[in-house]
C-alpha positions in Angstrom: 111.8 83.2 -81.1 110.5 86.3 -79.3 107.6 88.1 -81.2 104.5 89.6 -80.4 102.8 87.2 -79.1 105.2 86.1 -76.5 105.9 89.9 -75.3 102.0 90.3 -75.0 102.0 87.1 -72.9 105.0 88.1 -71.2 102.9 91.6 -69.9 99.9 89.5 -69.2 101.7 87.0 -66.6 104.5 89.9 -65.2 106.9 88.1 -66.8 108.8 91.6 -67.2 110.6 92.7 -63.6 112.9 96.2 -62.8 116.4 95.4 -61.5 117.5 98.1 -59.7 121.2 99.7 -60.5 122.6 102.4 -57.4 124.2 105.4 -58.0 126.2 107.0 -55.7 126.5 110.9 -54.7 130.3 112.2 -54.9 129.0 115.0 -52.3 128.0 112.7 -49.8 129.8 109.3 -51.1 126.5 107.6 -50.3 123.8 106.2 -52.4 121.2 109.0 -54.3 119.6 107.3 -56.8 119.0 104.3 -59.3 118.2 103.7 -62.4 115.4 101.0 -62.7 116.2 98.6 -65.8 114.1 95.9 -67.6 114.6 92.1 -67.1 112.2 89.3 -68.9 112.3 86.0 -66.4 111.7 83.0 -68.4 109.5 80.4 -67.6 112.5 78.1 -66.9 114.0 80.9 -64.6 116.5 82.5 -67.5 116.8 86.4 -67.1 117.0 88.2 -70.2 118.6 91.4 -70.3 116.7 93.6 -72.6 119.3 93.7 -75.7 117.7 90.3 -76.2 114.1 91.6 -76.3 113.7 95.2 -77.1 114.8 95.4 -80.7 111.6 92.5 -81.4 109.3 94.8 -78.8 110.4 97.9 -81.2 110.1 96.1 -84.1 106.6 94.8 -83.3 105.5 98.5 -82.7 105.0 97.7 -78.9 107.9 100.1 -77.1 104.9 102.4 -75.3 102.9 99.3 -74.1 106.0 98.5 -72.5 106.7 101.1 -70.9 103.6 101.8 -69.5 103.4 98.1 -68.1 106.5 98.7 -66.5 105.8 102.1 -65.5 102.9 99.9 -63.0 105.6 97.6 -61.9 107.4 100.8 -61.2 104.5 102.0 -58.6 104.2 98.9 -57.1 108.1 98.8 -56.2 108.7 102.1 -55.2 106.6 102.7 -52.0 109.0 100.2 -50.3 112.4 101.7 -52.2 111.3 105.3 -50.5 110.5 103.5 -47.3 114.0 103.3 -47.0 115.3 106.2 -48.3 112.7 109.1 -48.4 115.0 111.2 -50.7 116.2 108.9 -53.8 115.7 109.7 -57.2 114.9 106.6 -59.4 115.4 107.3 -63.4 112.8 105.4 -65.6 113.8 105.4 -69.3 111.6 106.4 -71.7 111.5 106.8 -75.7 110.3 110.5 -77.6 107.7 108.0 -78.8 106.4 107.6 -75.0 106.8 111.3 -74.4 104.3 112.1 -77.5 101.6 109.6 -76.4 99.3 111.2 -74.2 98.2 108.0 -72.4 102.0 107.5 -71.1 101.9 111.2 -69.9 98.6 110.5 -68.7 99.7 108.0 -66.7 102.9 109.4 -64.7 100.5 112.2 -64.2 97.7 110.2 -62.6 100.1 108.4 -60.6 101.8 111.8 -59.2 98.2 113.2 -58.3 97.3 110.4 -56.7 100.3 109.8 -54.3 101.4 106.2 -55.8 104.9 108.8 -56.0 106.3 111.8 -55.6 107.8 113.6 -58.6 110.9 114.6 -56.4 111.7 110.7 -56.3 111.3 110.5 -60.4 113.3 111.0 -63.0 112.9 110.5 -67.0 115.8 109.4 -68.8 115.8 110.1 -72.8 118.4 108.8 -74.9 119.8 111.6 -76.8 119.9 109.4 -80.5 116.3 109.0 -80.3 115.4 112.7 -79.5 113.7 113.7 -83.3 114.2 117.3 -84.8 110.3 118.2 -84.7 109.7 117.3 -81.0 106.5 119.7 -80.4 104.2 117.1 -79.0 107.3 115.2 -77.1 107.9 118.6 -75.8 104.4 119.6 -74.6 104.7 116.2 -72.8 108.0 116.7 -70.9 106.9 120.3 -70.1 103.3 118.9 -68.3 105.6 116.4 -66.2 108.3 118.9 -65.5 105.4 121.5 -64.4 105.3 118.6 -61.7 108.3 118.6 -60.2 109.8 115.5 -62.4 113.1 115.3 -63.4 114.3 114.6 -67.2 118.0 113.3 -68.0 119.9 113.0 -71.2 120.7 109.4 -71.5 124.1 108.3 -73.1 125.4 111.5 -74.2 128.7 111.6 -76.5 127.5 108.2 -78.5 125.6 110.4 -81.1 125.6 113.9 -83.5 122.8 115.6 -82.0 124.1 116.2 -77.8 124.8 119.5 -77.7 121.6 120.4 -79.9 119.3 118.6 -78.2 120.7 120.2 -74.9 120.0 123.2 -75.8 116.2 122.2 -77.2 115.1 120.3 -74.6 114.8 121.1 -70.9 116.9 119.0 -69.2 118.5 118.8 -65.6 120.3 115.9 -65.6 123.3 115.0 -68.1 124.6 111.2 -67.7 128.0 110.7 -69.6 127.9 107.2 -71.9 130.0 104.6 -70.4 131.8 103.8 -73.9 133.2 107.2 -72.4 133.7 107.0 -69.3 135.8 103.1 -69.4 138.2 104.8 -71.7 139.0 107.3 -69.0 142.4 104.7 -67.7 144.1 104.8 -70.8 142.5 107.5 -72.9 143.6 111.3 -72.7 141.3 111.9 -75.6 137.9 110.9 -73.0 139.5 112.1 -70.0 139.6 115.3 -71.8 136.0 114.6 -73.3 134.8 113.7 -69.8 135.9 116.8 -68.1 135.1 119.3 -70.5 131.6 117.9 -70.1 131.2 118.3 -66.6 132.3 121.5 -66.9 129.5 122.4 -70.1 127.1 120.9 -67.5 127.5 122.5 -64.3 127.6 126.1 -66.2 124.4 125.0 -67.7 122.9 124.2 -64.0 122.7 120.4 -65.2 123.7 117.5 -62.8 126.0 114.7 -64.1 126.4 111.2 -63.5 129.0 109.0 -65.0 128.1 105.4 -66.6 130.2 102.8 -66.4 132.1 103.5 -63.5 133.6 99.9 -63.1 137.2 100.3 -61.1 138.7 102.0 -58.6 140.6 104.0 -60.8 137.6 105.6 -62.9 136.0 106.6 -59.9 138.8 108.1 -58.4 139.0 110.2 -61.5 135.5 111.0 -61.2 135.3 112.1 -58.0 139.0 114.2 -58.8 137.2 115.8 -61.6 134.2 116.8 -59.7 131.5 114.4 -61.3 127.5 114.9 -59.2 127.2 111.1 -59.5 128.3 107.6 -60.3 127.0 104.6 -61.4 128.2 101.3 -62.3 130.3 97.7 -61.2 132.0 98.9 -58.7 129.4 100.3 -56.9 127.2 97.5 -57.6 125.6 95.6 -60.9 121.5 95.8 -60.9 119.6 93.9 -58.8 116.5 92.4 -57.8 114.2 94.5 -55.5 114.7 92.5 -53.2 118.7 92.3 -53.2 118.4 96.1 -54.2 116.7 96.9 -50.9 119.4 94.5 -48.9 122.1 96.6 -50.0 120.4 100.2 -49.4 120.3 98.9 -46.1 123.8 97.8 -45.5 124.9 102.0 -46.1 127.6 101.7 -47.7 130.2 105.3 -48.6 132.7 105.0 -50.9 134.6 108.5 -50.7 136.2 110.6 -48.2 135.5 114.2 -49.2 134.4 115.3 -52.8 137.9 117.2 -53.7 136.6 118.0 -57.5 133.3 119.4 -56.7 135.6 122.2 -54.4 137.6 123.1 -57.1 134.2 123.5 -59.5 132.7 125.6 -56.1 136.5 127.8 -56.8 135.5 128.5 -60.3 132.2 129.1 -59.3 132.4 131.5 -56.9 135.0 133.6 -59.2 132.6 133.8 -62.2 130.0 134.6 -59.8 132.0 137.4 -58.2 133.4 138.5 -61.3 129.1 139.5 -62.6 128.3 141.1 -59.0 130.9 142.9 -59.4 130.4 144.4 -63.5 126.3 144.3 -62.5 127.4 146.6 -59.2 129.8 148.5 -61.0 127.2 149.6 -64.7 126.8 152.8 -65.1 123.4 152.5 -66.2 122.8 149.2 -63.9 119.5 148.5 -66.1 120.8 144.7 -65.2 120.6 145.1 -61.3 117.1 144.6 -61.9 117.0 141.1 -63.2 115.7 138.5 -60.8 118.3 135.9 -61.7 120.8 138.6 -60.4 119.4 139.0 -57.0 118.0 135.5 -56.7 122.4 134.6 -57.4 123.2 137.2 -54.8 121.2 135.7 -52.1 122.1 132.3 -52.6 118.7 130.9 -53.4 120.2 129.3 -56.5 123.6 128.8 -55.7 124.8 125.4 -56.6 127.5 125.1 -54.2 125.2 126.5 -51.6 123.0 123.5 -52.0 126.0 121.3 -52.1 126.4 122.7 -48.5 123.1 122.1 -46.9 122.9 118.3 -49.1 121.1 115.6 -47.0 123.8 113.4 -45.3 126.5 115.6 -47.1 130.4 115.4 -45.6 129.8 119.0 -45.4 127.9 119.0 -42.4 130.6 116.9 -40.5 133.6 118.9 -40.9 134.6 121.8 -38.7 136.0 123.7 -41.5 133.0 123.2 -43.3 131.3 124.9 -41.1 133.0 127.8 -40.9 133.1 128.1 -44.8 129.4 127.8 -44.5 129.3 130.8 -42.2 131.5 132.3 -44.6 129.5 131.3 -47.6 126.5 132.9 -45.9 128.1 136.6 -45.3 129.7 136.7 -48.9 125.9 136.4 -50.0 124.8 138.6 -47.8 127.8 141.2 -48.4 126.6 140.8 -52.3 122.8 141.5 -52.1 123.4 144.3 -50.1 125.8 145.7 -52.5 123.5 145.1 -55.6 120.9 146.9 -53.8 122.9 149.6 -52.4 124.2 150.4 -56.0 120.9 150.2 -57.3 120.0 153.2 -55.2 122.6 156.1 -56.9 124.5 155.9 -53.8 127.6 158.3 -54.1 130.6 156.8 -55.6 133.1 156.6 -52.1 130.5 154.3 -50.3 130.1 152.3 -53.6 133.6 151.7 -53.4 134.0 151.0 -49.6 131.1 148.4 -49.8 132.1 146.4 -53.2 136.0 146.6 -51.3 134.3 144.5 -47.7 132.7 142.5 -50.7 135.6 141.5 -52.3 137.6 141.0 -49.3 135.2 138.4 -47.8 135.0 136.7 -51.4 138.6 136.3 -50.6 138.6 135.1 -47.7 136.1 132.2 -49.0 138.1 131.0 -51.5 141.0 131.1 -49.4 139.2 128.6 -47.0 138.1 127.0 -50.2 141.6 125.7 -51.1 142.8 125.4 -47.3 139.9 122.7 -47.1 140.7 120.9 -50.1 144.3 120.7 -49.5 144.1 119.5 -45.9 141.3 116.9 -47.5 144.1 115.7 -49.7 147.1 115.4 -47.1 144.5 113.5 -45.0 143.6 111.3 -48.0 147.2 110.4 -49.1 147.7 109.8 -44.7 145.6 107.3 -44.8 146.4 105.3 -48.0 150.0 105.1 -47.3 
């Protein structure tokens, strides 16, 4: 029988571990993250997975001392995890209770300051059924840790009523699809639909996505055809012990070939994109031209599939056509900020036209070489599987 006293004596003698669970990048098809999950080892060697524990630890009113135990094991794991891979994000779940108590926040903040890690290498993961209606004092929380540079994800969204509320309450960057989802995607046009309507939602609301549950070849195949950010699940790998977790980072595994759905989202992208240079160019009154999110766009600074270009140990970088789209890339940015600065000026109405004309033509031309990649990408694919 678990109850307080053995979970206190379970935190006294590190009794509590993190197995570590990869996810995989379907930009690069390499490992980008992991999410770091609770075991209790036994004395007699039995690992508990935390269904068998957490509902006593929440009923004793203990949740927050657990999590900022762990959140030590955490520290102490970590330095060697980014030892061999400088870049991975590791996701840490947290309750809105551990968000409103200032010695949790306290904590992660210390631990930033201090260099035990990096914020670029966190990531908070909140389960959207647990995010409550008056959130002030969670909210204050987040916003201190995301003033850092940390991360926060959505946790098992589509299992509850509140998703898309919360979404647009909370400030979150990462959207991770429920795996009660996600293993219907085989046999279930209702989820597939689900699925990609919500990587859609998410990558017009700048969020990143990773899929749960991903546990056969044929879900992440969909994934990756759909345009998913990220995997995770079986058949990439179970969790693991640190020390099997660190074995397999080393072994560098790739699962994909070339990320065929995040083109097509780049192809809607780029349209949408065009389409607002264009109207903004084109106002009469052009009041908008001088919003910084405008010019920020037009220069590329926040363009997603321009970071999906220059992605650490992206497939991007490999390709010869690749490159050439990413000169391409470059001048259609270029061709825009000089348009939405030219039209900010009152220039007279014939150069207007013969500048947003090269415009449009090299926007063209990129998407041409948008579907020219993909589609060679795909004859080369089905090549090598027959």
């Amino acid at each position: 029988m678990i109850g307080p006293i053995q979970i206190k004596e379970a935190i006294a003698s590190r009794k509590l571990h993190f197995w570590y669970q990869p996810k995989v990048s379907f930009l690069s098809g390499r490992i980008c993250g992991c999410e770091a999950l609770i075991r209790w080892r036994t004395d007699d060697g039995t690992i508990l997975p935390p269904s068998e524990f957490l509902p006593q630890v929440e009923k004793a009113g203990m949740m927050t001392a657990i999590a900022q135990h762990m959140f030590t094991e955490l520290c102490i794991d970590i330095p060697s995890i980014i030892d061999a891979m400088p870049e991975i994000e590791v996701s840490f779940n947290l309750t809105a209770q551990d968000l409103e108590h200032p010695g949790m926040i306290g904590q992660i903040k210390d631990a930033i300051a201090n260099n035990v890690i990096q914020a670029r290498n966190l990531q908070i993961e909140l389960t959207e059924t647990a995010i409550p209606k008056n959130q002030n004092d969670m909210l204050r929380g987040i916003q201190s840790l995301l003033d850092m540079g940390v991360q926060l994800a959505m946790d098992d969204f589509g299992t509850g009523y509140s998703s898309l509320d919360a979404l647009h309450r909370l400030p979150f960057d990462v959207l991770k699809i429920d795996q009660s989802v996600i293993k219907g995607l085989p046999t279930s046009v209702g989820c597939a639909v689900i699925v990609n309507a919500s990587i859609r939602m998410a990558y017009e609301m700048g969020l990143t996505v990773v899929a749960e549950g991903v546990e056969t070849e044929a879900i992440f195949e969909h994934l990756l055809n759909t345009g998913c950010t990220q995997g995770q699940g079986y058949f990439i790998s179970k969790p693991l012990p640190l020390g099997k977790f660190m074995a397999f980072l080393g072994k560098g595994h790739s699962w994909i070939t070339f990320p065929f759905g995040l083109i097509r989202h780049a192809e809607i992208d780029h349209v949408q994109w065009r389409k607002t240079v264009l109207e903004v160019a084109l106002s009469h009154g052009r009041p908008v031209i001088e919003n910084e999110n405008i010019i920020a766009h037009a220069s590329g600074e926040h363009c997603r599939f321009g970071r999906w270009l220059t992605e650490n140990g992206g497939l991007f970088s490999v390709d010869k056509r690749m490159r050439e789209l990413v000169r391409t890339h470059t001048a259609v940015h270029n061709d825009a900020l000089h348009l939405l600065e030219r039209a900010k000026s009152n220039i007279n109405p014939n150069e207007l036209l013969s500048i947003t004309s090269a415009f449009s033509a090299r926007s063209d031309v990129l998407l041409h070489q948008l579907q020219e990649l993909a589609l060679h990408s795909m004859l080369q694919h089905f090549k090598k599987a027959a």
